[in-house]
PDB file of N, CA, C and O in Angstrom:
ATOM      1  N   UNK A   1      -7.453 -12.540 -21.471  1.00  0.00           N
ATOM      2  CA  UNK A   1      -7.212 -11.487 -20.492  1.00  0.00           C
ATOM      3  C   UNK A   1      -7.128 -12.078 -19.085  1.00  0.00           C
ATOM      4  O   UNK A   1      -6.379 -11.471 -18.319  1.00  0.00           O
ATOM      5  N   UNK A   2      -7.882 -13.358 -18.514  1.00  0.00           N
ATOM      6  CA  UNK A   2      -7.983 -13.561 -17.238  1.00  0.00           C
ATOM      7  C   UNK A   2      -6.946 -14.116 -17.012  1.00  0.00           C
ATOM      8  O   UNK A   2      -6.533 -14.167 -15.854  1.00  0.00           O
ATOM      9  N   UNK A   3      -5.943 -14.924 -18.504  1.00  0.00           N
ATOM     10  CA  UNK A   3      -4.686 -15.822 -18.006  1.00  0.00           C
ATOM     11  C   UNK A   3      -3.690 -14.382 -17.587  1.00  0.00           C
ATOM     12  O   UNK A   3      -2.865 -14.408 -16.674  1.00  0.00           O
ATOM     13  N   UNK A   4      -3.900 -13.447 -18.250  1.00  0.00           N
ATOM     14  CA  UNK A   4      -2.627 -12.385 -18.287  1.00  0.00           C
ATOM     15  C   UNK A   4      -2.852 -12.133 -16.907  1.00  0.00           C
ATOM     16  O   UNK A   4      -1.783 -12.030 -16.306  1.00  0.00           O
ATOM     17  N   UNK A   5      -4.132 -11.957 -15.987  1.00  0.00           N
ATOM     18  CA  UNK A   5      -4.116 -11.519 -14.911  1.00  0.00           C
ATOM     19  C   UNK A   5      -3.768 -12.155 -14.059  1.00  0.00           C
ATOM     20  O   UNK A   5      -3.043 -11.740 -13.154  1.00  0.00           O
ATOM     21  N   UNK A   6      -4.168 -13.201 -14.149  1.00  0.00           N
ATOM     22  CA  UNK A   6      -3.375 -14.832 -13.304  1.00  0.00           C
ATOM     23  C   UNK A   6      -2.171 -14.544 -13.470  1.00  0.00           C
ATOM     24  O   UNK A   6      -1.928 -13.985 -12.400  1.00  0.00           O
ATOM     25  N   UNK A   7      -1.170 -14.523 -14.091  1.00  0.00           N
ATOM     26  CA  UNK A   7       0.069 -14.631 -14.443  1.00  0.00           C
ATOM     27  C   UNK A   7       0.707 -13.341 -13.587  1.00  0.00           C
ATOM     28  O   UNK A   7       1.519 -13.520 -12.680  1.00  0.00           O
ATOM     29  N   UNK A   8       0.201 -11.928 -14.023  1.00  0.00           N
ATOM     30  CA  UNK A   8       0.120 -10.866 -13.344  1.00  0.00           C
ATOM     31  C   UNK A   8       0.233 -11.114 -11.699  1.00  0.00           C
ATOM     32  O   UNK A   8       1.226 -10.832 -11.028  1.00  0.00           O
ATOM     33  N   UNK A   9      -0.965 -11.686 -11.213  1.00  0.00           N
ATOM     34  CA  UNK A   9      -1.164 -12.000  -9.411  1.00  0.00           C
ATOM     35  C   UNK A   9      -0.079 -12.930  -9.051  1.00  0.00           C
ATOM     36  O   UNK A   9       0.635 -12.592  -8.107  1.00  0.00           O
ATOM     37  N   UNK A  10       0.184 -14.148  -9.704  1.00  0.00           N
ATOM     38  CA  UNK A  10       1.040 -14.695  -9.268  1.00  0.00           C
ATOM     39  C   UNK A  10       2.384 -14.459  -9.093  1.00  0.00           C
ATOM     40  O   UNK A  10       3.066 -15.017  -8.233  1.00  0.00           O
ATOM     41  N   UNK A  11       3.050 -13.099 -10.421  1.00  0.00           N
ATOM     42  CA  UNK A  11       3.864 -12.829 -10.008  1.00  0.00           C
ATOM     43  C   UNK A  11       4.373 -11.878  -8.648  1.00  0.00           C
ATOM     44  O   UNK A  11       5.354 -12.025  -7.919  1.00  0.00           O
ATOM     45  N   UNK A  12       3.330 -10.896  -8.631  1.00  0.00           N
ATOM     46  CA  UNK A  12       2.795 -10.177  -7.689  1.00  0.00           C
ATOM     47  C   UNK A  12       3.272 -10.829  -6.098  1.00  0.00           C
ATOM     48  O   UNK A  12       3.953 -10.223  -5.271  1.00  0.00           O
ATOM     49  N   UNK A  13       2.685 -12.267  -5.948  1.00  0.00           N
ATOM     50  CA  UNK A  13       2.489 -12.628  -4.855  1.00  0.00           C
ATOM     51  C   UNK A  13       4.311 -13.323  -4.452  1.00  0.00           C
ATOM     52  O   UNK A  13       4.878 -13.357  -3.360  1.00  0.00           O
ATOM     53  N   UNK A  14       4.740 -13.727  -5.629  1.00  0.00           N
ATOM     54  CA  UNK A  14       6.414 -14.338  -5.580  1.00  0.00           C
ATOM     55  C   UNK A  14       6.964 -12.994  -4.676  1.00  0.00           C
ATOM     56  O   UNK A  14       7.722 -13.135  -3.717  1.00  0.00           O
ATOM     57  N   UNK A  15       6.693 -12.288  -4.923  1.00  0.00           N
ATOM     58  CA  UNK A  15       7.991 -11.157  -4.011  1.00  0.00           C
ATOM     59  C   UNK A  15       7.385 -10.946  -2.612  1.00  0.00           C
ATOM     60  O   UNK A  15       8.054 -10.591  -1.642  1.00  0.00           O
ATOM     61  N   UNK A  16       5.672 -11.265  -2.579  1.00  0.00           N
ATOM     62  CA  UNK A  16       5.054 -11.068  -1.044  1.00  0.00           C
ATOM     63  C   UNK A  16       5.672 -12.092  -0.335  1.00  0.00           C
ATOM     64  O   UNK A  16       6.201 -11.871   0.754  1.00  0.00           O
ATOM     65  N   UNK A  17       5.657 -13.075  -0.798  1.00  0.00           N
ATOM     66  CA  UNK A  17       6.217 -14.131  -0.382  1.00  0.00           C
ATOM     67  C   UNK A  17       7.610 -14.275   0.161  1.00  0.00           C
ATOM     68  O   UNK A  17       8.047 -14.911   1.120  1.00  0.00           O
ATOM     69  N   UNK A  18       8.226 -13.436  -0.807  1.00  0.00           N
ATOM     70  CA  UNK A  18       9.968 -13.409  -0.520  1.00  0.00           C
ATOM     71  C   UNK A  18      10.245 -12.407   0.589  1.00  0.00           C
ATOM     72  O   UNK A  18      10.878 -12.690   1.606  1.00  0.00           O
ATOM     73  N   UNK A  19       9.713 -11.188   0.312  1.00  0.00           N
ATOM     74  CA  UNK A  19       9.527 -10.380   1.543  1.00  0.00           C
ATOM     75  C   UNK A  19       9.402 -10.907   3.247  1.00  0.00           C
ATOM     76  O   UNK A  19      10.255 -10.887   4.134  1.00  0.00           O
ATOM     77  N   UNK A  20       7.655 -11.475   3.265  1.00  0.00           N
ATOM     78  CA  UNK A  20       7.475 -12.005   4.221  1.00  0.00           C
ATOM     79  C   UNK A  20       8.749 -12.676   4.548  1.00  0.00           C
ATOM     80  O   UNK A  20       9.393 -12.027   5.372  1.00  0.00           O
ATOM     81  N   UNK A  21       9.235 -13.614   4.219  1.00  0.00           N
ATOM     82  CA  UNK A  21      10.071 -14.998   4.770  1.00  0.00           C
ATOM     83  C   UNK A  21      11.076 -14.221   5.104  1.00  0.00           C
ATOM     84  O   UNK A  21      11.474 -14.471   6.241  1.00  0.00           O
ATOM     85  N   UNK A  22      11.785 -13.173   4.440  1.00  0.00           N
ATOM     86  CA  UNK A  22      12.727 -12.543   4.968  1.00  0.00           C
ATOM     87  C   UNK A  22      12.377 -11.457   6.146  1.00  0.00           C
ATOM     88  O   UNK A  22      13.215 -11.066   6.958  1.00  0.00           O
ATOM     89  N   UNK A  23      11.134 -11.070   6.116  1.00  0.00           N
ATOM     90  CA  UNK A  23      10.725 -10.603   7.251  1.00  0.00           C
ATOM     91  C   UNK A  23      10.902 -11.269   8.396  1.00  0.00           C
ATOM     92  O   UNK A  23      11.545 -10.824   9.347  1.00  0.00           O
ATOM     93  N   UNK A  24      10.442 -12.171   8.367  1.00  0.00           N
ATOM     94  CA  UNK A  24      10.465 -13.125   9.909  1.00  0.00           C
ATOM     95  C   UNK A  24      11.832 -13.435  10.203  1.00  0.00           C
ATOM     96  O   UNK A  24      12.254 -13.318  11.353  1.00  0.00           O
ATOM     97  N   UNK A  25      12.814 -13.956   8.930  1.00  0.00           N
ATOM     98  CA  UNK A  25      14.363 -13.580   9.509  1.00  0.00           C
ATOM     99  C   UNK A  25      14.924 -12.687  10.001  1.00  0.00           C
ATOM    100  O   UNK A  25      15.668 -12.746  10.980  1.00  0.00           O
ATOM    101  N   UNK A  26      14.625 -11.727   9.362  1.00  0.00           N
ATOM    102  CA  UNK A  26      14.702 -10.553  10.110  1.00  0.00           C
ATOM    103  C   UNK A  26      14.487  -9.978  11.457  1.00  0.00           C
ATOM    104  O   UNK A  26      15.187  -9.355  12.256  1.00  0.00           O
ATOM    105  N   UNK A  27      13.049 -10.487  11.416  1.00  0.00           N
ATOM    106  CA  UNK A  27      12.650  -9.779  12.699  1.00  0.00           C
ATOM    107  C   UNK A  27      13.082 -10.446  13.665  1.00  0.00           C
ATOM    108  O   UNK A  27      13.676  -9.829  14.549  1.00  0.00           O
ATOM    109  N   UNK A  28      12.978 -11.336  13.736  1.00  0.00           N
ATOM    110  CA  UNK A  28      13.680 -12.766  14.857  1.00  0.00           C
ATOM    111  C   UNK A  28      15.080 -12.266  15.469  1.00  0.00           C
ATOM    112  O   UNK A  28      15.439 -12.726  16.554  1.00  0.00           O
ATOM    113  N   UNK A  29      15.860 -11.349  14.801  1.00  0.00           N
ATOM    114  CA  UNK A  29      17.219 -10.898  15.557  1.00  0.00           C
ATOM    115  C   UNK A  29      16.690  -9.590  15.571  1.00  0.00           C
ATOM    116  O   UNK A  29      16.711  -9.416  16.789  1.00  0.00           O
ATOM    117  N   UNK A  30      16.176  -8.419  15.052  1.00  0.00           N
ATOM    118  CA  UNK A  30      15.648  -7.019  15.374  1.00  0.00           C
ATOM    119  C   UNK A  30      15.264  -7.078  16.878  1.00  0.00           C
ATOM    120  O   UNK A  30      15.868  -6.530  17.800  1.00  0.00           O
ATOM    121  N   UNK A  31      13.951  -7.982  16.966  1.00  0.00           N
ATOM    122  CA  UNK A  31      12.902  -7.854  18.100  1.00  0.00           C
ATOM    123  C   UNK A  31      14.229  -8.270  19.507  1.00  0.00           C
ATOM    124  O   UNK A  31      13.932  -8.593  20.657  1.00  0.00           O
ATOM    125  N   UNK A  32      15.234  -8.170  19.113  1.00  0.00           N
ATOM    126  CA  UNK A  32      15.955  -9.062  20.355  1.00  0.00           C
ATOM    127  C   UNK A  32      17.233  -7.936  20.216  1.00  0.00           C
ATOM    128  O   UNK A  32      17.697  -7.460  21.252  1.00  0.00           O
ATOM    129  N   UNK A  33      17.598  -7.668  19.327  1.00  0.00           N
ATOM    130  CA  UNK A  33      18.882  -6.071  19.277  1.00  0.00           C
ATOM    131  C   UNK A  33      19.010  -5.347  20.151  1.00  0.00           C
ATOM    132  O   UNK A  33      18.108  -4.548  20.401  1.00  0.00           O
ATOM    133  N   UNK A  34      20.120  -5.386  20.871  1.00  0.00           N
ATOM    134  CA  UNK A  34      20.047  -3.856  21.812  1.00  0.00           C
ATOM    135  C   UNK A  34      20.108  -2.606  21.382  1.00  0.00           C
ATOM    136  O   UNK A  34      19.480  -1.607  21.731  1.00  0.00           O
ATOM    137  N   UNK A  35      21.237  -2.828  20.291  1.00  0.00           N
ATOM    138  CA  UNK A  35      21.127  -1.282  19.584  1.00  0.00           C
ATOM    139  C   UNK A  35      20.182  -0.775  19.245  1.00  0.00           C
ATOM    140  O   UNK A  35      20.233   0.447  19.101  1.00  0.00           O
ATOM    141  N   UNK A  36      18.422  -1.762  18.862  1.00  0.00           N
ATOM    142  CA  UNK A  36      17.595  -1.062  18.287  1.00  0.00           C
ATOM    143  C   UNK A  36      16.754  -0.819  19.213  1.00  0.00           C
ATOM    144  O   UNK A  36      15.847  -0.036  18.933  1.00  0.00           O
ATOM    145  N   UNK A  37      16.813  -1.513  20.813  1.00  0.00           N
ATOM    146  CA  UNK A  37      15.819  -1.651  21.698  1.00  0.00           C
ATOM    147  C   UNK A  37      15.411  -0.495  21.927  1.00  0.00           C
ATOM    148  O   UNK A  37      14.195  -0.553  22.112  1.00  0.00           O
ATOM    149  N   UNK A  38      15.849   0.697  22.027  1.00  0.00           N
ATOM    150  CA  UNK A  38      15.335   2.427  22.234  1.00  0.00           C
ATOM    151  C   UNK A  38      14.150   2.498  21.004  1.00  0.00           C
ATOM    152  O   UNK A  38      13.072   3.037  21.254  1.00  0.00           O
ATOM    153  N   UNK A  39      14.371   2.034  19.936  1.00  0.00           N
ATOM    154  CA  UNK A  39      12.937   2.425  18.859  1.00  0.00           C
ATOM    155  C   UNK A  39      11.493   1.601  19.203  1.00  0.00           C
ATOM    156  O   UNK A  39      11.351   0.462  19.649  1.00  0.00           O
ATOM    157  N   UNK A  40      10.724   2.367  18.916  1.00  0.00           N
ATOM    158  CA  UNK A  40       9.060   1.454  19.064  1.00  0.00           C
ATOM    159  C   UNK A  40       9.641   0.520  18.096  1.00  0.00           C
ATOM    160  O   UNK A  40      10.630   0.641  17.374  1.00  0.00           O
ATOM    161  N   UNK A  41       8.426  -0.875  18.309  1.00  0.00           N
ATOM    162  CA  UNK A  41       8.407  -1.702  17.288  1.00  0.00           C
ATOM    163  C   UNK A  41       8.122  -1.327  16.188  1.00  0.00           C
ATOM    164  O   UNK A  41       8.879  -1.446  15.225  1.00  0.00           O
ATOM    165  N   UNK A  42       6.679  -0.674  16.134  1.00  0.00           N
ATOM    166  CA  UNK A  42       5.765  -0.593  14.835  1.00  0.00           C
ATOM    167  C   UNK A  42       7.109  -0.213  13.969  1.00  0.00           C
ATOM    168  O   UNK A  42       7.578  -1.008  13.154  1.00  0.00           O
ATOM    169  N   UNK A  43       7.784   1.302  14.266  1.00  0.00           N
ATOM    170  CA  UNK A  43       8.537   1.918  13.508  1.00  0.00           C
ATOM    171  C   UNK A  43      10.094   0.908  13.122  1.00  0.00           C
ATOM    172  O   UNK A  43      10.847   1.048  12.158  1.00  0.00           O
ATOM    173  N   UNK A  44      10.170   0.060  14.090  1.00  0.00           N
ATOM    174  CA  UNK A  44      11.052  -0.909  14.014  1.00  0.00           C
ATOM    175  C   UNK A  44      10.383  -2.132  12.383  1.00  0.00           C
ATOM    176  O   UNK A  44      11.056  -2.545  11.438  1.00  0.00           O
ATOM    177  N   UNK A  45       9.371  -2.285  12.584  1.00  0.00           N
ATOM    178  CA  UNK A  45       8.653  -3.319  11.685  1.00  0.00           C
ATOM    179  C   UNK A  45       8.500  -2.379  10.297  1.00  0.00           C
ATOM    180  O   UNK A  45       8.963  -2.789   9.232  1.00  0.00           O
ATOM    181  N   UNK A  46       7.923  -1.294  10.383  1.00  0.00           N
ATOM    182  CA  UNK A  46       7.724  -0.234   9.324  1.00  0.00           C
ATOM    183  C   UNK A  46       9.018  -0.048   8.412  1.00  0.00           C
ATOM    184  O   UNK A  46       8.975  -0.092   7.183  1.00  0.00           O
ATOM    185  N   UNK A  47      10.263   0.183   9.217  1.00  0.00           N
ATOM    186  CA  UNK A  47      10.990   0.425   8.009  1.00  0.00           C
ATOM    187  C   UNK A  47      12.072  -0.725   7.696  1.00  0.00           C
ATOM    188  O   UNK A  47      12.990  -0.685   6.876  1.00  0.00           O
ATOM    189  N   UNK A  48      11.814  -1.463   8.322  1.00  0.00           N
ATOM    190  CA  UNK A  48      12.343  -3.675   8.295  1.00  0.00           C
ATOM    191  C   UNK A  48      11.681  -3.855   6.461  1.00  0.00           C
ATOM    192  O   UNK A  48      12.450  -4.185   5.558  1.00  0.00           O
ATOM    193  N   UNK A  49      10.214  -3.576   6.215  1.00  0.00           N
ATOM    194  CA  UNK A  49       9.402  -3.970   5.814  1.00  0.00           C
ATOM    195  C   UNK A  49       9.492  -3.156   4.629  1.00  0.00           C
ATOM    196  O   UNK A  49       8.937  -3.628   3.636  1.00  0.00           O
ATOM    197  N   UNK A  50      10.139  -1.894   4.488  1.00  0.00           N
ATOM    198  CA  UNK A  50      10.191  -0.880   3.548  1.00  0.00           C
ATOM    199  C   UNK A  50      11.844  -1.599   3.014  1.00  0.00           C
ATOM    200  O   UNK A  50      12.019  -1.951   1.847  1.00  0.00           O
ATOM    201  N   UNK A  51      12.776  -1.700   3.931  1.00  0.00           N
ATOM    202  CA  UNK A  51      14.215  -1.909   3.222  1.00  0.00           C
ATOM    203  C   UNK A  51      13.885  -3.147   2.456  1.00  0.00           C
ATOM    204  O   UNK A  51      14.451  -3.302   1.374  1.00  0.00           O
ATOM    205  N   UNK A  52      13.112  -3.971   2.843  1.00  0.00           N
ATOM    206  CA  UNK A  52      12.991  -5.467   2.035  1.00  0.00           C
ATOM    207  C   UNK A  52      12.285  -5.277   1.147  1.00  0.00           C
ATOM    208  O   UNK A  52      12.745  -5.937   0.215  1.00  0.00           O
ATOM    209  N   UNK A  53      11.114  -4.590   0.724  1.00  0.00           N
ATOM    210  CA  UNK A  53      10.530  -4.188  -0.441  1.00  0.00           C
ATOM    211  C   UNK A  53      11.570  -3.796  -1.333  1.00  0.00           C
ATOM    212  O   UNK A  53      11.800  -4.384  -2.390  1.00  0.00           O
ATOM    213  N   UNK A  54      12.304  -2.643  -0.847  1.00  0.00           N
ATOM    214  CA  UNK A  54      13.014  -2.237  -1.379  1.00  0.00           C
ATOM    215  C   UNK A  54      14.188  -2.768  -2.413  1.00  0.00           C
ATOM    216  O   UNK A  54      14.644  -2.298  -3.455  1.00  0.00           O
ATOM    217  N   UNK A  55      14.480  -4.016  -1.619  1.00  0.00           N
ATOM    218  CA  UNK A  55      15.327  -4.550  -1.994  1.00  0.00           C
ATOM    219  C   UNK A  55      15.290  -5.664  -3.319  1.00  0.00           C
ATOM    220  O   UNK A  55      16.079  -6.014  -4.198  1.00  0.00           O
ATOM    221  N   UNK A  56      13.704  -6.040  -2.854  1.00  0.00           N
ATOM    222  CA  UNK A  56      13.001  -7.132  -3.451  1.00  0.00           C
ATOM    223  C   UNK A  56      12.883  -5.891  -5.062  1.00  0.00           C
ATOM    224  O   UNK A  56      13.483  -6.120  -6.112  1.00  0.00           O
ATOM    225  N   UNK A  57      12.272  -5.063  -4.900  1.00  0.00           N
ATOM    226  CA  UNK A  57      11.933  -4.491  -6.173  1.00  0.00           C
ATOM    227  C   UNK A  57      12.979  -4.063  -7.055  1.00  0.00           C
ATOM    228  O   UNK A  57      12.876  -3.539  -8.164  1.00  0.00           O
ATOM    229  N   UNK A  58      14.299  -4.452  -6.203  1.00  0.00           N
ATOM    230  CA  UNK A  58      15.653  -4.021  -6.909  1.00  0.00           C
ATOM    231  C   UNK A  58      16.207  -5.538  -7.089  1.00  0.00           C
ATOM    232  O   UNK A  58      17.354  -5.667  -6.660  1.00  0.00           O
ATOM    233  N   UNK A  59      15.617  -6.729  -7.643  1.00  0.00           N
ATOM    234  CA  UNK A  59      15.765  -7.887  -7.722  1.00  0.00           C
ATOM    235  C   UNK A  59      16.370  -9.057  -6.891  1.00  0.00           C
ATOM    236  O   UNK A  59      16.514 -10.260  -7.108  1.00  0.00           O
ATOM    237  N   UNK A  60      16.599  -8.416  -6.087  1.00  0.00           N
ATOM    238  CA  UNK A  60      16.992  -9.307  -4.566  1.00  0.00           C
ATOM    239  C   UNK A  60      16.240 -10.609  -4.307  1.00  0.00           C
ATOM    240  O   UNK A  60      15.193 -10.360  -3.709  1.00  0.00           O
ATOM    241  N   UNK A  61      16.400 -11.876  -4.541  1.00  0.00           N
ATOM    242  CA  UNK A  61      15.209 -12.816  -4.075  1.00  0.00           C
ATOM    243  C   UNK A  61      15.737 -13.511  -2.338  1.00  0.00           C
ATOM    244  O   UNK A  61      15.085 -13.764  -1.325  1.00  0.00           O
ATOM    245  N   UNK A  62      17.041 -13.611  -2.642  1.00  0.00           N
ATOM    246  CA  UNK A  62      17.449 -14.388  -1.242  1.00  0.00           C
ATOM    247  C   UNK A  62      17.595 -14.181   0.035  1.00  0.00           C
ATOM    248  O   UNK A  62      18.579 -13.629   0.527  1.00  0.00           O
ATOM    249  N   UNK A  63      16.482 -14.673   0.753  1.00  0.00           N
ATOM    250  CA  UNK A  63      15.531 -14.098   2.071  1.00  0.00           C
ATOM    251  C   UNK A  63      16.866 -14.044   2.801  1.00  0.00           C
ATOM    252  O   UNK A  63      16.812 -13.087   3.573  1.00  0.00           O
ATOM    253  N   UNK A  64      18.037 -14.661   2.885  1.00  0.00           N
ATOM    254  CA  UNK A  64      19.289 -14.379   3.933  1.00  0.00           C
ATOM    255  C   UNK A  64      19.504 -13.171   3.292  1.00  0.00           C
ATOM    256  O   UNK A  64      18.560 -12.386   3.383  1.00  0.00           O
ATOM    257  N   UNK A  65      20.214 -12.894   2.836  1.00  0.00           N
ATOM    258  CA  UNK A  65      20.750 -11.912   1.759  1.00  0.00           C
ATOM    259  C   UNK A  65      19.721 -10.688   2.282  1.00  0.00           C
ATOM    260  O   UNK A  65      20.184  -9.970   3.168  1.00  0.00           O
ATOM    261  N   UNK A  66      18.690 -10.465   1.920  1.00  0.00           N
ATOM    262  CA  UNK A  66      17.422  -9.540   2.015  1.00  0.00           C
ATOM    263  C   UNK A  66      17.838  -9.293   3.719  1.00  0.00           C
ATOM    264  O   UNK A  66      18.452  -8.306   4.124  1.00  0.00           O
ATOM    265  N   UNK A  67      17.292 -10.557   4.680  1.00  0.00           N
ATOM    266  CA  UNK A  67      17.843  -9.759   5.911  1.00  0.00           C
ATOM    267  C   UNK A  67      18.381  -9.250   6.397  1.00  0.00           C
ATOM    268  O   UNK A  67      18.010  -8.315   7.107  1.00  0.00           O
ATOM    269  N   UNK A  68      19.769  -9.717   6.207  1.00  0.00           N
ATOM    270  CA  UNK A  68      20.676  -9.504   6.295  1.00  0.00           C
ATOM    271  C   UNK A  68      20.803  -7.655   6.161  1.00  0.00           C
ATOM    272  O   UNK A  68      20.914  -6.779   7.019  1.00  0.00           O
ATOM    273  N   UNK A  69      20.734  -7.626   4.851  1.00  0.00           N
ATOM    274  CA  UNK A  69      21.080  -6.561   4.415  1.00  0.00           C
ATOM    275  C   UNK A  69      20.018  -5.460   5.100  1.00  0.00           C
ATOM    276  O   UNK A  69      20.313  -4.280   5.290  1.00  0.00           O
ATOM    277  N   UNK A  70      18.741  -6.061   5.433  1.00  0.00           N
ATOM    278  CA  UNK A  70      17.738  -4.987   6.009  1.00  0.00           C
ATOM    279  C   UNK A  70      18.043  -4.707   7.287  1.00  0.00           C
ATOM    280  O   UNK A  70      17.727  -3.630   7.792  1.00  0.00           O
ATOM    281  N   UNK A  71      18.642  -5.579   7.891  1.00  0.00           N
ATOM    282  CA  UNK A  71      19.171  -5.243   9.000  1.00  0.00           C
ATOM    283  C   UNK A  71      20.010  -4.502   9.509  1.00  0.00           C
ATOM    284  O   UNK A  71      19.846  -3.737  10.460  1.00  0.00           O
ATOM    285  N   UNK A  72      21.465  -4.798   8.565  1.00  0.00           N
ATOM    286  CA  UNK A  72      22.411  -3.405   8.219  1.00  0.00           C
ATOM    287  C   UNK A  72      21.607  -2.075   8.201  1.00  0.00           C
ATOM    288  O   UNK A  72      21.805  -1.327   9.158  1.00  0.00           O
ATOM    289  N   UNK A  73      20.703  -1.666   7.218  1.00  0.00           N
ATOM    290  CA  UNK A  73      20.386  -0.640   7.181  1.00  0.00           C
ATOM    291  C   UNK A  73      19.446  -0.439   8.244  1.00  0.00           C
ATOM    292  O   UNK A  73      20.126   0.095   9.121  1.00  0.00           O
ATOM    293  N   UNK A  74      18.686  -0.517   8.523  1.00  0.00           N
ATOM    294  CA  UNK A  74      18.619  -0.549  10.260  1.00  0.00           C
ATOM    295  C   UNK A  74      19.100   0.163  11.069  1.00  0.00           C
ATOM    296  O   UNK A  74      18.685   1.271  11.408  1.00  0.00           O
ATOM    297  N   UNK A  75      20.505  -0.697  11.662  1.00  0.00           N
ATOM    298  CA  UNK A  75      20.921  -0.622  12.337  1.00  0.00           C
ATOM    299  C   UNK A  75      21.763   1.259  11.824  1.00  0.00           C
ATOM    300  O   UNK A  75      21.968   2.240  12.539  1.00  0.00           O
ATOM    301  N   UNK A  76      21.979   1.076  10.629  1.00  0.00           N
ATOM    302  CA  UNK A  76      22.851   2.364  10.371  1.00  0.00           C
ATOM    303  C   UNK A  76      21.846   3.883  10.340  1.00  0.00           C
ATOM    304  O   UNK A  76      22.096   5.077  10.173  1.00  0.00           O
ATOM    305  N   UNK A  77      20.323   2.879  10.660  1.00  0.00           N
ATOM    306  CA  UNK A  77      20.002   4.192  10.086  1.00  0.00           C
ATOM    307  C   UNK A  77      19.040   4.585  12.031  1.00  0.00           C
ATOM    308  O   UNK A  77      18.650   5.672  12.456  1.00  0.00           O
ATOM    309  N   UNK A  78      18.993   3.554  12.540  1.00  0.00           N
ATOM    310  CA  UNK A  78      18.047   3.569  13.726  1.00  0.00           C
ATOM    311  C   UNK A  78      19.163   3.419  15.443  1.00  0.00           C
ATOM    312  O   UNK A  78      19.044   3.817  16.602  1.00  0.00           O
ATOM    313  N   UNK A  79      20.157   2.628  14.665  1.00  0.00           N
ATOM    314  CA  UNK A  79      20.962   2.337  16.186  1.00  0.00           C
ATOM    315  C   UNK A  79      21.758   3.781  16.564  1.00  0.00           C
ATOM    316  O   UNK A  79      21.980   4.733  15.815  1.00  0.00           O
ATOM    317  N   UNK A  80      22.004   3.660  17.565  1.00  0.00           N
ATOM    318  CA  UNK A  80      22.594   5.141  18.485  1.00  0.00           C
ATOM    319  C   UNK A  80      23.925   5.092  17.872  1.00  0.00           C
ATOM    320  O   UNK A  80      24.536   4.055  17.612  1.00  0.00           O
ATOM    321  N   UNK A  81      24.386   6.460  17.630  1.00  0.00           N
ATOM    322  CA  UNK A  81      26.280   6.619  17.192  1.00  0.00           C
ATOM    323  C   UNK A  81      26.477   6.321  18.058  1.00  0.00           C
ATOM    324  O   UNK A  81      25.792   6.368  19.080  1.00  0.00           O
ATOM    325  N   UNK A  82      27.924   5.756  17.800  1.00  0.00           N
ATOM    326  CA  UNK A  82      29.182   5.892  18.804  1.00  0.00           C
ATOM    327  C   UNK A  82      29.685   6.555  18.628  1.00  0.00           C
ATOM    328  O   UNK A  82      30.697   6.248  19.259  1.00  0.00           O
ATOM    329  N   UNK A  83      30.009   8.021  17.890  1.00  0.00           N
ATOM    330  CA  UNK A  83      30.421   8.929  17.746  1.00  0.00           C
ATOM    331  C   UNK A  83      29.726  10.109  18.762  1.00  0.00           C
ATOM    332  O   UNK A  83      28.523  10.262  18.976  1.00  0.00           O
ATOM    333  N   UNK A  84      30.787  10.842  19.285  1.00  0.00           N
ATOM    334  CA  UNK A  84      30.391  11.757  20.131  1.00  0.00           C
ATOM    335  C   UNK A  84      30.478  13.185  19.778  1.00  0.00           C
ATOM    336  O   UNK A  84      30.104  14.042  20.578  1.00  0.00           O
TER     337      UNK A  84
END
């Protein structure tokens, strides 16, 4: 039982891992965006942190890829229209 749980945590920790790293890619162009500069951070970090879970739990491993893409949504879901 304790190997199954080992095995269990470690996998556990592979996607914290993948997350994080794509977090910090991420955030490294967010924290600097004009389009996003009108949002608080926290809520800026909060849903950075939700699209990459997200993504990760939908088998995504590649931290470019992951940013990338968290960023898109982001931006589509937090930056100001240009539509009037």
């Amino acid at each position: 039982m304790f190997e199954m749980d080992q095995i269990f945590s470690q996998n556990a920790q592979v996607p914290d891992a993948v997350v994080s790293a794509a977090f910090d890619k991420a955030w490294s162009f967010v924290e600097t965006d004009p389009l996003l500069a009108h949002n608080l951070k926290a809520v800026l970090h909060s849903r950075l942190r939700t699209y990459l879970e997200c993504s990760v739990k939908n088998g995504e491993r590649n931290t470019l890829t992951l940013a990338n893409e968290a960023i898109r949504n982001l931006r589509a879901e937090l930056a100001p229209s240009s539509r009037k």
